[in-house]
C-alpha positions as CSV (number, residue, x, y, z in Angstrom):
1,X,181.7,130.5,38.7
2,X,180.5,130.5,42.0
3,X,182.4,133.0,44.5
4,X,183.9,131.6,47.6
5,X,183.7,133.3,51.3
6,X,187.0,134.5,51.2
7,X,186.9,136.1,48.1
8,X,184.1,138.4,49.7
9,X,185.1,142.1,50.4
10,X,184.1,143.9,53.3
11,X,181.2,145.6,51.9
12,X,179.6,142.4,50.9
13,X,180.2,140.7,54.5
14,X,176.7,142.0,55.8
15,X,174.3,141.0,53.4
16,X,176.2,137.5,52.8
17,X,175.8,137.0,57.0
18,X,172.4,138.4,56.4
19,X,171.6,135.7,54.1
20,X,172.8,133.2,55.8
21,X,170.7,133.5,58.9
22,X,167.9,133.2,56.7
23,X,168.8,130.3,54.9
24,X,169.5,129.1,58.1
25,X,165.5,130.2,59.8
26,X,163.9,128.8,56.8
27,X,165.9,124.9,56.9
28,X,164.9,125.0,60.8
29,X,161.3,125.7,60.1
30,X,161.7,122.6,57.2
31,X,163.3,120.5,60.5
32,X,160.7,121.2,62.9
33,X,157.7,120.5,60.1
34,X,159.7,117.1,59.2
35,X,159.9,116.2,62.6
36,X,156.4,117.2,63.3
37,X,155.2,115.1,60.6
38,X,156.6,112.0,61.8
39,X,155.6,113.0,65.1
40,X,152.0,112.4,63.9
41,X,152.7,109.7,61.6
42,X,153.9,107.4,64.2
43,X,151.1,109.0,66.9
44,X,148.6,107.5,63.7
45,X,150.7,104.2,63.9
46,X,150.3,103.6,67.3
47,X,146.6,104.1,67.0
48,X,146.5,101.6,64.2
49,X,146.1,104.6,61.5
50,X,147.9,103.1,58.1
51,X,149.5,105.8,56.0
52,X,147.3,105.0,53.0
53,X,144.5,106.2,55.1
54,X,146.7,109.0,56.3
55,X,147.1,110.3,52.7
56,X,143.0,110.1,51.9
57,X,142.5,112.0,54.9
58,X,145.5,114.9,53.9
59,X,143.5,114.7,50.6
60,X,140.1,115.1,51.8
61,X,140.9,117.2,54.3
62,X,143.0,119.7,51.2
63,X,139.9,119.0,48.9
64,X,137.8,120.7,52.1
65,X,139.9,123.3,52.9
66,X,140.1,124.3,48.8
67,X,135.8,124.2,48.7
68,X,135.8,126.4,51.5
69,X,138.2,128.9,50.3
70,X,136.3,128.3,46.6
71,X,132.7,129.1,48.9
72,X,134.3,132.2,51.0
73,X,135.2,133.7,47.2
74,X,131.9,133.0,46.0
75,X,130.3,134.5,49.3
76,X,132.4,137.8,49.1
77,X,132.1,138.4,44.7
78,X,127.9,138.0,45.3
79,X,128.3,140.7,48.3
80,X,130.6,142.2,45.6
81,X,128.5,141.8,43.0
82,X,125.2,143.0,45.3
83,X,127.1,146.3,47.0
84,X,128.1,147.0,43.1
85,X,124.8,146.9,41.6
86,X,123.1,148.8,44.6
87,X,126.0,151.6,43.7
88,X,125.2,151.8,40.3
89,X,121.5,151.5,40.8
90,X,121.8,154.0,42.9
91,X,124.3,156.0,40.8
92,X,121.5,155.9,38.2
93,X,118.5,157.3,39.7
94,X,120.5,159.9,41.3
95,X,121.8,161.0,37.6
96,X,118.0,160.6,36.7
97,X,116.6,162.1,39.6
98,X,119.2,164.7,41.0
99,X,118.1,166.4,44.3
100,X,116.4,169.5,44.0
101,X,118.5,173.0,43.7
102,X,118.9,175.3,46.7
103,X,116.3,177.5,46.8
104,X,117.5,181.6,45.2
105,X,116.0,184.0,48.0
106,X,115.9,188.0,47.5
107,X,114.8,189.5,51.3
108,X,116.3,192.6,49.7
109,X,118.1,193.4,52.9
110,X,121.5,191.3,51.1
111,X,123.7,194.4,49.9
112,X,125.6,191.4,47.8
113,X,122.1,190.9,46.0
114,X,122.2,194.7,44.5
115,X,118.7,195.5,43.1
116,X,118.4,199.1,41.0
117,X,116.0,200.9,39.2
118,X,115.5,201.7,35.6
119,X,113.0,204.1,34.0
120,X,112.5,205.1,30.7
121,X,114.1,208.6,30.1
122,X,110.8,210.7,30.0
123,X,109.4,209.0,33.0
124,X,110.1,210.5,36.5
125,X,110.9,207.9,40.1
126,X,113.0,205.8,41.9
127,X,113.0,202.0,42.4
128,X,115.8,200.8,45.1
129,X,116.0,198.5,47.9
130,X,114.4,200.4,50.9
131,X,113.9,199.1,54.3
132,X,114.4,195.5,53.8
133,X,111.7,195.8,50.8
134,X,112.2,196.3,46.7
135,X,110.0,199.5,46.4
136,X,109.1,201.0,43.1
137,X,107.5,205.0,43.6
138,X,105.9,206.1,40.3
139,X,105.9,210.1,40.0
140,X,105.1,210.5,36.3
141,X,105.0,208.0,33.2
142,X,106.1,209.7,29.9
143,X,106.1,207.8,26.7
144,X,109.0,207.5,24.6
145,X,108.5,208.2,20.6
146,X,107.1,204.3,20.0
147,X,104.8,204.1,22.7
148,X,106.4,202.6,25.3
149,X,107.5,203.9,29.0
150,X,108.9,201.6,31.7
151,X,109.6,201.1,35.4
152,X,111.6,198.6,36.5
153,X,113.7,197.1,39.6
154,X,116.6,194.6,38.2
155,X,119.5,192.6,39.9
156,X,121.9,190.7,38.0
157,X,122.9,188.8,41.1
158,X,121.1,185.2,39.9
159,X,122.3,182.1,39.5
160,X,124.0,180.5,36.4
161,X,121.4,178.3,35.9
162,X,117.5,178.0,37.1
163,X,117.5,174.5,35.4
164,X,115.8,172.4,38.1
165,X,113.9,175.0,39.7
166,X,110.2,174.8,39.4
167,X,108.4,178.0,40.8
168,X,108.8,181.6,41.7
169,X,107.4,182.8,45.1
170,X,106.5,187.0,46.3
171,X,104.6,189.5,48.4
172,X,103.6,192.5,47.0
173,X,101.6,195.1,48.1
174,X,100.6,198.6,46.5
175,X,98.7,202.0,47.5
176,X,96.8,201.6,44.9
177,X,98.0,203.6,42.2
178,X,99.9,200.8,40.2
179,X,97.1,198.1,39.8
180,X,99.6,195.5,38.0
181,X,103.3,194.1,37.9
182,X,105.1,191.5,36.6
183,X,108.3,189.6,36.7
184,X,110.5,188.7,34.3
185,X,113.6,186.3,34.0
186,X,115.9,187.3,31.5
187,X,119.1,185.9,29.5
188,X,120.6,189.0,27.7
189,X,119.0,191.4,25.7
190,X,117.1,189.2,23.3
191,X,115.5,186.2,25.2
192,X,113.1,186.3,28.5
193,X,110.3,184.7,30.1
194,X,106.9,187.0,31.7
195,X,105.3,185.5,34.5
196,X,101.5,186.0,34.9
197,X,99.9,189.4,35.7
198,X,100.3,190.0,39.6
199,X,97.6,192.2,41.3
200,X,99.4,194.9,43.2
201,X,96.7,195.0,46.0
202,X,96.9,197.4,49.8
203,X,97.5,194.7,51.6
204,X,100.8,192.1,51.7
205,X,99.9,188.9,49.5
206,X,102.2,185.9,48.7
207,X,101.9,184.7,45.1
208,X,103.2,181.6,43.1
209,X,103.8,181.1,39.6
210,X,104.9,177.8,38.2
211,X,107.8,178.0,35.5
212,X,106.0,176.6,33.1
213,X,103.5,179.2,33.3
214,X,105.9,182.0,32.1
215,X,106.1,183.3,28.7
216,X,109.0,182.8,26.7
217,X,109.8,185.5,24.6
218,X,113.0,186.7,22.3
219,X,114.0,189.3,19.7
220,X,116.6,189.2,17.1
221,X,118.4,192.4,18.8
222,X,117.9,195.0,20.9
223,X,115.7,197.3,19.1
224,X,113.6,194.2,17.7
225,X,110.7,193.8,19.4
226,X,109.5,190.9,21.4
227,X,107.5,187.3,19.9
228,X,106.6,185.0,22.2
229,X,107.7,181.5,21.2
230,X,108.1,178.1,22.5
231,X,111.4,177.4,24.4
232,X,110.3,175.7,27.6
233,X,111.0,176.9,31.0
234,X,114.4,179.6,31.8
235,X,117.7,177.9,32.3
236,X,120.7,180.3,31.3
237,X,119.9,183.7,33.1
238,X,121.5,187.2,33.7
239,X,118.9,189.6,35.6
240,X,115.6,189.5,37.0
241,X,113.3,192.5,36.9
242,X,109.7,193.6,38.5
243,X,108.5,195.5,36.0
244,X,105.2,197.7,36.4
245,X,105.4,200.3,33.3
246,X,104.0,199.7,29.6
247,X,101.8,197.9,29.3
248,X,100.7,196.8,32.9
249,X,99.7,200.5,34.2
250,X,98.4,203.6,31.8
251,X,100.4,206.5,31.4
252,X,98.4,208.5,34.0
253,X,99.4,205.8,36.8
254,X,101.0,207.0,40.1
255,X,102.2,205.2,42.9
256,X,104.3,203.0,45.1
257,X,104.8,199.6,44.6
258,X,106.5,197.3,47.3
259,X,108.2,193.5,47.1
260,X,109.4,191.1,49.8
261,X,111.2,187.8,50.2
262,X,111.2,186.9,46.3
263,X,112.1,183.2,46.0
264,X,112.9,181.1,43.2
265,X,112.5,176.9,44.4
């Protein structure tokens, strides 16, 4: 049963008055657009305007203004449709051609980028960053029991990943005592890839070596010793060493070997 206006309490007064001024806007917008209307309808009359052909025109006029509206929605889900496709086109190549990674530089003067050397335990030197240079100094090779004597200079500070990189870049220069080097990218103790034999020369030389022109090479443990195998360019990888022991230099090689600005693009 409908409730009367003075069965309202107090608390209800508010939003009953609030009401009612609306119900009161929205029947004196209806007035004014009744009175407007036959405003016009007898402005028509007077100009000899029946209201037959006042309802064709209303209707034309609505069937216009619905095309129009239809049109603008076309218009704006084509721009849609065209801005969408560009996106995803664009989305795509991106996913198939994603820009190239930064560029991994060593100028050896970065103590975050720690490089240190390792030699064999019969062999005699030092390899250490020096001077804004990687320098490797020979004294004495000494084979171990199989053969084999090494000296190297390794950093672990690489990136996760060399998956888009394409080519390693160095100077190198020698006094002649250590004809030979290489560098190696490693992951672990049982895979890594060799790059080409680098000519340690007297004078500063820049070098590049493609990735695809490194050797891939693992082992089934640490003792194993090394196959080269098919495996494609380095991705995962944990250290990178410039090696010029066994079986670059003889065991009666002496000498100081010296890198600069090492890049990886």
């Amino acid at each position: 049963m409908p409730r009367r206006y003075d069965d309202l309490t107090p608390e209800e007064l508010p939003e009953v008055l609030r009401e009612a001024v609306r119900r009161q806007e929205v029947d004196e917008r209806e007035r004014e657009v009744r009175q407007d209307r036959e405003s016009y309808a007898q402005a028509a009359e007077e100009l000899g305007i029946s209201r037959t052909q006042l309802e064709r025109a209303a209707a034309d006029t609505h069937a216009a203004t619905v095309a129009r509206i239809r049109r603008g929605r076309r218009i704006r889900n084509t721009v849609a449709g065209a801005v969408a496709a560009v996106l995803l086109a664009a989305g795509a190549y991106r996913v198939a051609n994603p820009p190239p990674p930064d560029p991994v530089t060593y100028t050896f003067q970065n103590d975050a980028q720690v490089w240190s050397g390792d030699f064999n335990g019969r062999s005699t030197g030092s390899a250490r960053q020096e001077g804004g240079r990687g320098v490797i100094v020979v004294e004495r090779f000494v084979a171990e029991d199989d053969g084999r004597y090494w000296a190297n200079l390794n950093t672990a500070s690489v990136p996760a990943s060399l998956d888009g990189h394409e080519t390693v870049t160095l100077r190198i220069r020698g006094d002649g005592g250590l004809g030979n080097a290489r560098v190696f990218i490693e992951n672990g103790p049982t895979e890594r890839w060799r790059s080409p034999d680098i000519p340690v020369e007297t004078e500063w030389h820049t070098l590049t070596f493609r990735l695809d022109q490194f050797e891939h090479q693992t082992r089934a443990d640490s003792r194993s010793p090394w196959r080269t195998t098919r495996g494609g360019e380095p991705g995962t990888v944990t250290g990178i060493s410039l090696k010029v022991g066994h079986p670059f230099n003889p065991t009666n090689a002496r000498g100081r070997v010296e890198v600069d600005d090492l890049r990886i693009e």
